[in-house]
C-alpha positions as CSV (number, residue, x, y, z in Angstrom):
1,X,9.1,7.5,-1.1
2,X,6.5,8.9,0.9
3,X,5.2,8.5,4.2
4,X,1.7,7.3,5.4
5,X,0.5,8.6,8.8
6,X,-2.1,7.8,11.1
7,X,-4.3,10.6,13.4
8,X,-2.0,10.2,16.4
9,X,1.4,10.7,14.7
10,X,-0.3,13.4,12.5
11,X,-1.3,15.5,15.6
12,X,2.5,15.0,17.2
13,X,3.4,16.5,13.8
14,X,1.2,19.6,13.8
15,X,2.1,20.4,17.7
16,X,5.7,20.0,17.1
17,X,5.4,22.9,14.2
18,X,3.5,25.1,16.4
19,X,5.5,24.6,19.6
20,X,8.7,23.8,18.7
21,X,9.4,25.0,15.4
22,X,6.6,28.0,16.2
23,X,4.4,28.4,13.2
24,X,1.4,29.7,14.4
25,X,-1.9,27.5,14.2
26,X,-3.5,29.9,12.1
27,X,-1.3,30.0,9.4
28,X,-1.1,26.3,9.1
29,X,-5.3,26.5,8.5
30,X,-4.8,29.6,6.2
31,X,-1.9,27.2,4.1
32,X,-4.2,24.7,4.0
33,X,-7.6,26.6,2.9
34,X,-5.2,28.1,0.0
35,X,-3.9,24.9,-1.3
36,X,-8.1,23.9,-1.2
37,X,-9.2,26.9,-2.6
38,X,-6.9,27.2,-5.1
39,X,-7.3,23.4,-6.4
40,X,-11.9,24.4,-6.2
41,X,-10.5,27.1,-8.2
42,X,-8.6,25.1,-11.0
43,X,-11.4,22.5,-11.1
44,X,-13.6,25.2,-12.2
45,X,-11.3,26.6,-14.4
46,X,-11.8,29.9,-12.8
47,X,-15.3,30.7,-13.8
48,X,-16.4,31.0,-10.4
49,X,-20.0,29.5,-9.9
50,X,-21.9,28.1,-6.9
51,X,-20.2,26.1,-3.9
52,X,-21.1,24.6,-1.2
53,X,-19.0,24.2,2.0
54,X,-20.5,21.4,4.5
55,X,-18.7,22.6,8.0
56,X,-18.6,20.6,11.1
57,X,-17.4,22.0,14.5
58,X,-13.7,21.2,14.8
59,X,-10.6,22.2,13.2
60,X,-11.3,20.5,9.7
61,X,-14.2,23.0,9.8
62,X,-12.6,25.9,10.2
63,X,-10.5,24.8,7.5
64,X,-13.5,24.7,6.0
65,X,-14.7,27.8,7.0
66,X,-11.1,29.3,5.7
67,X,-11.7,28.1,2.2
68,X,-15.1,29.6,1.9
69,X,-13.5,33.2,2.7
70,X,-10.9,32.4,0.2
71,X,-13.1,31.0,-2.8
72,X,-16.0,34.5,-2.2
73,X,-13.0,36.5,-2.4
74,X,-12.3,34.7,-5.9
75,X,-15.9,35.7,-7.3
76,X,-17.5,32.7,-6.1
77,X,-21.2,32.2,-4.6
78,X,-20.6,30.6,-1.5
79,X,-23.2,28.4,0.4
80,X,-21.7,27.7,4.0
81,X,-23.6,24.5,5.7
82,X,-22.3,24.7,9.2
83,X,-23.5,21.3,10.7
84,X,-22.9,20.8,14.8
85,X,-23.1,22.1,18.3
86,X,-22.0,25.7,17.9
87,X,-20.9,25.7,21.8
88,X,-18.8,23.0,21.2
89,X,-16.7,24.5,18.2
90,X,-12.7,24.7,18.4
91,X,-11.5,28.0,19.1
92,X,-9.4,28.1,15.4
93,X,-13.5,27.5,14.5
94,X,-14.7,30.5,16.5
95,X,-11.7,32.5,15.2
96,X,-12.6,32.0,11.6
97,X,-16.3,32.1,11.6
98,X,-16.1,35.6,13.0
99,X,-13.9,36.7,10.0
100,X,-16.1,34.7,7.9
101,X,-19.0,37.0,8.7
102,X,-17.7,40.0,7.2
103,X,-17.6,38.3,3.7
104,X,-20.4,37.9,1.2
105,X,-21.2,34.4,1.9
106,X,-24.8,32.6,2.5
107,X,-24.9,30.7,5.9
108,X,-27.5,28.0,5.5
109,X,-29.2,25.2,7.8
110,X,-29.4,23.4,4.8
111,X,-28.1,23.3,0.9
112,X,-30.6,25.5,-1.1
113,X,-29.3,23.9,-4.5
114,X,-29.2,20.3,-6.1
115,X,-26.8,21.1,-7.6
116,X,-23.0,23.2,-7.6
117,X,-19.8,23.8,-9.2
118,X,-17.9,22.1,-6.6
119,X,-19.2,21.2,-3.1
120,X,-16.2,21.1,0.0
121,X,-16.7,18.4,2.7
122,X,-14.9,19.8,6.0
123,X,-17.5,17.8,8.3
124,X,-14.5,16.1,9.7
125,X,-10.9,15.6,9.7
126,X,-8.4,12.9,11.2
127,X,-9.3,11.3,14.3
128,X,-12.9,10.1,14.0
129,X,-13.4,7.0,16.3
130,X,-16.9,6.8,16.1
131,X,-19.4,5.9,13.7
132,X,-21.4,8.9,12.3
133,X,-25.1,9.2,13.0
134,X,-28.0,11.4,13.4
135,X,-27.5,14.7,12.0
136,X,-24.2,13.7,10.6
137,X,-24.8,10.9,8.6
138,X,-28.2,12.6,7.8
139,X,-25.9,15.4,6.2
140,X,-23.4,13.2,4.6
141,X,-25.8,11.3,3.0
142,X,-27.1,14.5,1.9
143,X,-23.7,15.9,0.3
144,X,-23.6,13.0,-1.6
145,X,-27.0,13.1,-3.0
146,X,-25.8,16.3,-4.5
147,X,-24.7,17.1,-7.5
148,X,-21.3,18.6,-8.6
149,X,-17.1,18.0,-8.2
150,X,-16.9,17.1,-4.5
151,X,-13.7,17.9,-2.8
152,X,-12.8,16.5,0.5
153,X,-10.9,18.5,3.1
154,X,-8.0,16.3,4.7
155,X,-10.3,12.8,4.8
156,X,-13.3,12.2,3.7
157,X,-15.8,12.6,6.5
158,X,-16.7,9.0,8.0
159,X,-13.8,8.0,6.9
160,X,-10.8,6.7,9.8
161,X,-8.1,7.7,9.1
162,X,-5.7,5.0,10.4
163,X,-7.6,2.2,8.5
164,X,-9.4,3.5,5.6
165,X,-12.5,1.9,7.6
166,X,-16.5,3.6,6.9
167,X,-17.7,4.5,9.9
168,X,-21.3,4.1,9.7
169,X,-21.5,6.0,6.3
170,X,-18.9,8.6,4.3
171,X,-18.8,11.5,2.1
172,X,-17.6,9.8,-1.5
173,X,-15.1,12.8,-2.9
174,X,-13.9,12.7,-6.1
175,X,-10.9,14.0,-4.9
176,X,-9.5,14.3,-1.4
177,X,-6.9,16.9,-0.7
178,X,-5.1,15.9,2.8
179,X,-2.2,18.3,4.9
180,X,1.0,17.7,5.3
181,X,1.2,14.3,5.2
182,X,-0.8,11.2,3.5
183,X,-3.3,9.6,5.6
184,X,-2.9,5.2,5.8
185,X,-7.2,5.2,5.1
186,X,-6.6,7.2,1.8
187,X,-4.6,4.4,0.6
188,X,-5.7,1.6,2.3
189,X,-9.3,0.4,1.2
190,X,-12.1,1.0,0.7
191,X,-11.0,4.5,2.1
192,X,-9.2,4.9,-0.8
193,X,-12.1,4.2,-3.1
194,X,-14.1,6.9,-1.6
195,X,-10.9,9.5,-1.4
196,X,-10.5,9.9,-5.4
197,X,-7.5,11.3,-6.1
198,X,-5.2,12.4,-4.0
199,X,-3.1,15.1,-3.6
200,X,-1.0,16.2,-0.6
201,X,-0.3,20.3,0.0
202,X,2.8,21.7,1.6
203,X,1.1,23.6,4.5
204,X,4.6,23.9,6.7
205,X,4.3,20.4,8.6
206,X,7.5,19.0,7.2
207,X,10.2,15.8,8.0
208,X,11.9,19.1,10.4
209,X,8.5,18.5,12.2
210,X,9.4,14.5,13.7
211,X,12.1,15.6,16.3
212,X,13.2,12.2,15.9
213,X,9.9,10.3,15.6
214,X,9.2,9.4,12.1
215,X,6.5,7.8,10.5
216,X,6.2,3.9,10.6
217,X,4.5,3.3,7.4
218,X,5.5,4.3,3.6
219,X,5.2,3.6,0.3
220,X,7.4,3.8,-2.6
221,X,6.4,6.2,-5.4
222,X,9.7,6.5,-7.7
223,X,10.9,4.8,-10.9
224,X,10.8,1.7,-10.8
225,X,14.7,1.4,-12.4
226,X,15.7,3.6,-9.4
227,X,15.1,0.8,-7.0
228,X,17.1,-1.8,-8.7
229,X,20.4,-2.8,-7.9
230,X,23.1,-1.4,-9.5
231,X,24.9,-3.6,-12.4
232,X,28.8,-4.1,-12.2
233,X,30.0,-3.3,-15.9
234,X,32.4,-6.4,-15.2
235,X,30.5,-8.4,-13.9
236,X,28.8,-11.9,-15.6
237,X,26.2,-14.3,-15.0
238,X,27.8,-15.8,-11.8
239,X,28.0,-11.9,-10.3
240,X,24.1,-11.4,-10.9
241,X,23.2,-14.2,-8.3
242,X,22.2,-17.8,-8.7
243,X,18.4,-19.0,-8.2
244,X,17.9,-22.4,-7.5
245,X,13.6,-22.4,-7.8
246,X,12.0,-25.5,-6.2
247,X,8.5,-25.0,-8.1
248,X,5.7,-26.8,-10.2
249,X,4.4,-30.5,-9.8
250,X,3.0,-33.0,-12.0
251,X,0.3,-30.7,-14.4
252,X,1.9,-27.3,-12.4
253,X,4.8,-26.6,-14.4
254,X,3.3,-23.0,-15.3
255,X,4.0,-21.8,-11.8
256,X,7.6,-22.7,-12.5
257,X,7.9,-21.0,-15.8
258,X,6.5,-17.6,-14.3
259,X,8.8,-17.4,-11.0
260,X,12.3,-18.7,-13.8
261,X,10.8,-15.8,-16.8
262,X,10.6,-12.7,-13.4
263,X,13.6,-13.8,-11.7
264,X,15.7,-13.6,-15.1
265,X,13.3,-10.3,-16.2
266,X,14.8,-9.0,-12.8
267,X,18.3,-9.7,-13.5
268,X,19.2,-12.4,-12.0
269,X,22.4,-14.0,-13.9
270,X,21.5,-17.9,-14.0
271,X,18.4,-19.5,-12.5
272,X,17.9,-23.3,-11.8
273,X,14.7,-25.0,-11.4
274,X,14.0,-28.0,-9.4
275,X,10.9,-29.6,-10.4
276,X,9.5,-33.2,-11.1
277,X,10.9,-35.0,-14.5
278,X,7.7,-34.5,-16.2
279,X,7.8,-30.9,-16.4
280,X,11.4,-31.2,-18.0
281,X,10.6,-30.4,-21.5
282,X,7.6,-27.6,-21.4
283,X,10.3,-25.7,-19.0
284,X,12.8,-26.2,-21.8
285,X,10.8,-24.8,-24.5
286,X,9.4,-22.1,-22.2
287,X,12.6,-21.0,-20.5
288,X,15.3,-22.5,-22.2
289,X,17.9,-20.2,-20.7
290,X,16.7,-22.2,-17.2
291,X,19.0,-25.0,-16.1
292,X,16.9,-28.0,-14.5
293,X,16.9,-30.6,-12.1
294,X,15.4,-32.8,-10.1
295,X,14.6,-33.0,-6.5
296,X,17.3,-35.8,-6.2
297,X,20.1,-33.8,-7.3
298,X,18.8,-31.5,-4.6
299,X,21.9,-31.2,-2.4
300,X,24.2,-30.3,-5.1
301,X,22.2,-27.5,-6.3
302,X,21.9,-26.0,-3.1
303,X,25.6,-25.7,-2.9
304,X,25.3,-23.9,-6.3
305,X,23.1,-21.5,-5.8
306,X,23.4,-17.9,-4.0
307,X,19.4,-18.0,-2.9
308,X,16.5,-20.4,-2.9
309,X,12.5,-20.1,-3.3
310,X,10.4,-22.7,-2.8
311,X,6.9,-22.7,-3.2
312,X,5.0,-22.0,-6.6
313,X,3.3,-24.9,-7.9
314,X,4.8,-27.2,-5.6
315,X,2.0,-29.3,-4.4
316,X,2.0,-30.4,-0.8
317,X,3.3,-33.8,-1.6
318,X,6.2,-36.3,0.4
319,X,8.7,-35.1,-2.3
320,X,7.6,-31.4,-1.7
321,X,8.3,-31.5,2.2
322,X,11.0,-33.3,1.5
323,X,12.5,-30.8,-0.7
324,X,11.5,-27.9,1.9
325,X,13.3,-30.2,5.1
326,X,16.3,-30.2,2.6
327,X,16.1,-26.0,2.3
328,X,15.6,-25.2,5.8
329,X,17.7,-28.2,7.9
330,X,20.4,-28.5,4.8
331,X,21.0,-24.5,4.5
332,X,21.7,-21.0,5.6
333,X,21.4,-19.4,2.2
334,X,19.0,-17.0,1.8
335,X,14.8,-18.0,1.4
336,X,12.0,-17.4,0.0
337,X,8.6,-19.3,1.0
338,X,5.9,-18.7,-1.3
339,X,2.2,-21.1,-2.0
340,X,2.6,-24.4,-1.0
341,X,5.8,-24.1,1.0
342,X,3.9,-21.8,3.3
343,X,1.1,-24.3,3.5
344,X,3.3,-27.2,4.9
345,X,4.9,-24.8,7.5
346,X,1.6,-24.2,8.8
347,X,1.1,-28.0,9.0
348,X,4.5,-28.5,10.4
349,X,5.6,-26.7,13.2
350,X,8.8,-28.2,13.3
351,X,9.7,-26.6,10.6
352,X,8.2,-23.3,11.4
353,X,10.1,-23.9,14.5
354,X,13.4,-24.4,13.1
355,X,12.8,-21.3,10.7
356,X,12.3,-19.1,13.4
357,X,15.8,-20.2,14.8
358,X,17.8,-19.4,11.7
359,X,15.7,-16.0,11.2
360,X,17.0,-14.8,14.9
361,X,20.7,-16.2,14.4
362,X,20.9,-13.8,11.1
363,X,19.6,-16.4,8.3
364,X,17.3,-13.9,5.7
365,X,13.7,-15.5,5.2
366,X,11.0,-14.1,3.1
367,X,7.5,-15.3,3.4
368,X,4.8,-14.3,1.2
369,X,1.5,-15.6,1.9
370,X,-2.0,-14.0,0.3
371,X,-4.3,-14.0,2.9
372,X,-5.7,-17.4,2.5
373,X,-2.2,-18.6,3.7
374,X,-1.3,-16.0,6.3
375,X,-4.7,-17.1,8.2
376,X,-3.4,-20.9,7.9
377,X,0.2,-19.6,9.5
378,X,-1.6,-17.5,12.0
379,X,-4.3,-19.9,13.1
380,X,-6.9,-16.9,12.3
381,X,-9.9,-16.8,10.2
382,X,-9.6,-15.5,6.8
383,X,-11.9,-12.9,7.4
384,X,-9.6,-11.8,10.3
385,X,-6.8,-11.8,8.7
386,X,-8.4,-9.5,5.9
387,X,-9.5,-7.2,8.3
388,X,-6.3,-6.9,10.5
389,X,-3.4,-7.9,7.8
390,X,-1.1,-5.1,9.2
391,X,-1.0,-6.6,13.0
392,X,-1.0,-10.5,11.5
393,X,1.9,-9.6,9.3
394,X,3.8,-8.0,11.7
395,X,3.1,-10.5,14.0
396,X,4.1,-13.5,12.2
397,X,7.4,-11.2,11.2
398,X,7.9,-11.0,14.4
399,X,7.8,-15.0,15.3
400,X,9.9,-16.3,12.6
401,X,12.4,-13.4,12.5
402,X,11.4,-13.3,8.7
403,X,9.7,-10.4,6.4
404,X,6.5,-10.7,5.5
405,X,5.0,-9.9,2.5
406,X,1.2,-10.1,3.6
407,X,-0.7,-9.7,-0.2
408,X,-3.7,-8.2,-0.6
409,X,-5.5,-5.0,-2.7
410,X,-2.9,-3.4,-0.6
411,X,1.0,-5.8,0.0
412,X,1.9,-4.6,3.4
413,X,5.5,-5.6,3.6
414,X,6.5,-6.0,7.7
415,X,10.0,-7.3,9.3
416,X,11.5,-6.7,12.6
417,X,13.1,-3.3,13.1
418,X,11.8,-1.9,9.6
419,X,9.0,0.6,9.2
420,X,5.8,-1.2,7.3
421,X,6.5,-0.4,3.6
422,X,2.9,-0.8,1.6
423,X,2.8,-1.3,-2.1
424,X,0.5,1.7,-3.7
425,X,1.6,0.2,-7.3
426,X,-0.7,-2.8,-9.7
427,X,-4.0,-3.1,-10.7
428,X,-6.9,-5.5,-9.8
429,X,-6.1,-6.9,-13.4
430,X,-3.5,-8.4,-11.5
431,X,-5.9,-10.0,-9.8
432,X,-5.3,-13.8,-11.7
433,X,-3.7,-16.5,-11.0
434,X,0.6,-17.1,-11.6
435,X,0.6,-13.2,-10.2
436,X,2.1,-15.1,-7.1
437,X,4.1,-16.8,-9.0
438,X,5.9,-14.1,-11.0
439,X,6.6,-11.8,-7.6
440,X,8.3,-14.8,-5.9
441,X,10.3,-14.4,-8.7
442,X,11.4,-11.1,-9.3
443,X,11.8,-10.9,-5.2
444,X,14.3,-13.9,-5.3
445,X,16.3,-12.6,-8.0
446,X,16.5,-9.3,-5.6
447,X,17.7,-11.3,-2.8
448,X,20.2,-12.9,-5.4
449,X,21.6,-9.8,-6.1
450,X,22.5,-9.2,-2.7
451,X,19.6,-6.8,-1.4
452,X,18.4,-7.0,2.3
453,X,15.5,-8.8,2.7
454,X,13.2,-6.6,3.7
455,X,14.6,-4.0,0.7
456,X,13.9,-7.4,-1.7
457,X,10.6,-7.6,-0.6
458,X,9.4,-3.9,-0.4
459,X,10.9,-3.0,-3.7
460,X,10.0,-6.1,-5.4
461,X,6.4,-6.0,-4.8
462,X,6.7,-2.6,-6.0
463,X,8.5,-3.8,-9.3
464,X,5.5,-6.7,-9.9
465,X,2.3,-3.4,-9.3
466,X,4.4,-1.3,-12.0
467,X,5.0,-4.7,-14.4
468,X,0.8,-5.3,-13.8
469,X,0.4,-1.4,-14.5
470,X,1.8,-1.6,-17.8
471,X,0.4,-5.2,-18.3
472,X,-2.9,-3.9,-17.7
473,X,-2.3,-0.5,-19.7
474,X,-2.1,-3.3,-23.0
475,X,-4.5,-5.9,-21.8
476,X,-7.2,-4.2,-19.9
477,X,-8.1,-5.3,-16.3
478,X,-10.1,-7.9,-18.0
479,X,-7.9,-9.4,-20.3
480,X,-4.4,-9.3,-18.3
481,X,-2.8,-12.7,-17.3
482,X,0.1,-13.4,-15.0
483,X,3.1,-13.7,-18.2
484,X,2.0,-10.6,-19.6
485,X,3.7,-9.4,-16.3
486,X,7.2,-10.7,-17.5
487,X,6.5,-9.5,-20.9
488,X,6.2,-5.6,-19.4
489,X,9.2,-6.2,-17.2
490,X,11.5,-3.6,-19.3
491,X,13.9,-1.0,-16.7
């Protein structure tokens, strides 16, 4: 995995190294302008050429300024753009742009070019709370006009760092290399849109560097197979868990089909599907290794099963909250929520109510509303819910004792006690409709297996980006539907 930081636990970082573990400032800015200088370099496949570095007055500057030394000494024709107060430069700045002076480099009030081999945005770095104007969006604007392989330095400038947020306006890089640690606005969007590709250097900020104080946001980035729970050689289809799926209504059965094909694609031993009688024999041609029943038989199936998910296709009918009162008042097992489930907890809050008691005496509950759903749970507007998804998800984990898997262009995946886990893997091919359907699957053959909740949830949102990766590697974005997903689902 890797962590995901934001401009307050990134500083506590870089003063730990230099105070505690006592690695000079300096040579944390010379790492970092070698790691830049040597990626301008590779871009340009040596040939040297024109650049142009854009400098404000702070620290990402002197990085800035660092590079520029680095890439004249390589042969290059160096343009530096120093944009700012000069009284109100960092001392690191000072320090550097004295050196810098003894090199053959052009200092400039403005670029002389239209275009370059690579231009270097170290305007700003983490921490930028305001929105850029005047001179500086003047100059970003500028940069971007430009031609040429932009690189930014750390974050792209008008870019915050915590949230991925445009402040005002932003350098667009086409690739971003940040220090020591990710940033959460090079993944999150539309930061992420205007970061490129990323790439993180080793500049000597390390995990030695968190005395303790770790980062509470990360992503997975391994195999997919790694993640998976291991498989007993003697085991059979009663050892690989038991799903009993409450899903599909009259003219809904494909919502059914998608969460039975992922939670078997996922290993899950036997899975059961509850659904209404006239959905009987499309679920037997299209999973005939599914068992079936019917809402009535309900109660017994309960008792059969090792987890339950309720939700896909379900409609919002009396059978359907019947069939949820029966989950949550009939059993402890473990639970998924998914679609319409979620919707009738938001319009009963006895329910909700009674979920929240078994998720604080120990009962594991996994909710998974898109954001349509999580405003309706939260009582927010969509658009606030888009705009602050990490504090509504935690929020709402928070009040039900549940994890939350809060889905958007980025899953954040939130539960008491746990760091946020956010899902870098899928596609906006993914972007169709059963894609819901299929990760309530594949998480509740997780929890089947016998995975925490939280791990279910993390690792199978993870799991459903890598299925849509490969779905959309054969489809295209365009052409991808939700059972291509189950079709790519090969460990």
């Amino acid at each position: 995995m890797r962590y995901l930081v934001t401009a307050s636990e990134m500083r506590r970082f870089d003063e730990n190294t230099i105070e505690k573990i006592g690695i000079p400032a300096c040579v944390l800015m010379e790492r970092a302008a070698l790691a830049a200088a040597e990626l301008t370099e590779a871009r340009c496949d040596g040939r040297g050429g024109y650049v142009l570095v854009m400098c404000g007055m702070g620290n990402n500057g002197g990085d800035g300024l660092a590079v520029a030394r680095l890439l004249a000494e390589r042969d290059f024709r160096v343009e530096v753009w120093c944009v700012g107060n000069r009284e109100k430069a960092s001392p690191q700045w000072k320090q550097q742009r004295s050196i810098l002076e003894k090199y053959p480099v052009e200092f400039t009030d403005k670029p002389r070019r239209g275009d370059y081999g690579a231009l270097i945005d170290a305007l700003f770095g983490v921490g930028l709370s305001r929105e850029i104007k005047h001179e500086y969006a003047e100059a970003v604007m500028l940069f971007n006009s430009l031609e040429g392989w932009k690189l930014a330095l750390d974050v792209p400038s008008g870019i915050h760092s915590d949230t991925g947020r445009v402040m005002g306006c932003a350098v667009r890089a086409d690739e971003t290399v940040t220090f020591g640690f990710c940033k959460r606005g090079l993944v999150f969007y539309p930061g992420c849109e205007y970061a490129g590709e990323v790439s993180t250097a080793d500049i000597g900020i390390s995990e030695r560097s968190f005395y303790g104080r770790k980062p509470e946001m990360y992503a997975y980035d391994e195999e997919a197979a790694q993640l998976l729970p291991k498989r007993q050689r003697g085991g059979n289809k009663g050892t690989f868990g038991k799903v009993l799926l409450i899903a599909g209504s009259l003219n809904m059965a494909g919502a059914a089909i998608l969460a039975a094909r992922a939670a078997y694609r996922t290993g899950a031993g036997m899975v059961k599907v509850i659904t209404c009688a006239g959905n009987r024999t499309i679920l037997q041609q299209a999973v005939p290794e599914a068992l079936l029943g019917t809402p009535n038989e309900l109660d017994r199936s309960v008792e059969w099963a090792d987890v339950i998910a309720v939700g896909p296709g379900l409609g919002k009918s009396a059978e359907a909250l019947s069939c949820l009162e029966g989950v949550i008042y009939g059993s402890r097992l473990p639970l998924l929520a998914d679609a319409d489930a979620l919707n009738l907890l938001a319009e009963h809050p006895e329910l909700r109510a009674a979920l929240a008691e078994q998720g604080a005496a120990g009962r594991k509950v996994i909710l998974t509303p898109h954001v349509g759903e999580l405003a309706r749970l939260t009582g927010q507007s969509v658009s606030a819910c888009a705009e602050e998804l990490l504090s509504c998800g935690i929020a709402l984990a928070s009040e039900l004792h549940a994890v939350v898997t809060a889905k958007d262009a980025r899953t954040l995946i939130c539960g008491e006690g746990h760091d946020v886990c956010v899902n870098l893997s899928g596609s906006n091919g993914m972007a169709t409709a059963g894609s819901g359907d299929v990760l309530a699957g594949i998480t509740a053959a997780l929890l089947g297996q016998g995975m925490d909740a939280f791990e279910a949830a993390a690792v199978g949102a993870y799991i459903h980006g890598r299925a849509g990766e490969k779905a959309v590697g054969k489809r295209g974005e365009y052409g991808c539907m939700a059972g291509d997903l189950t079709a790519q689902m090969r460990y």
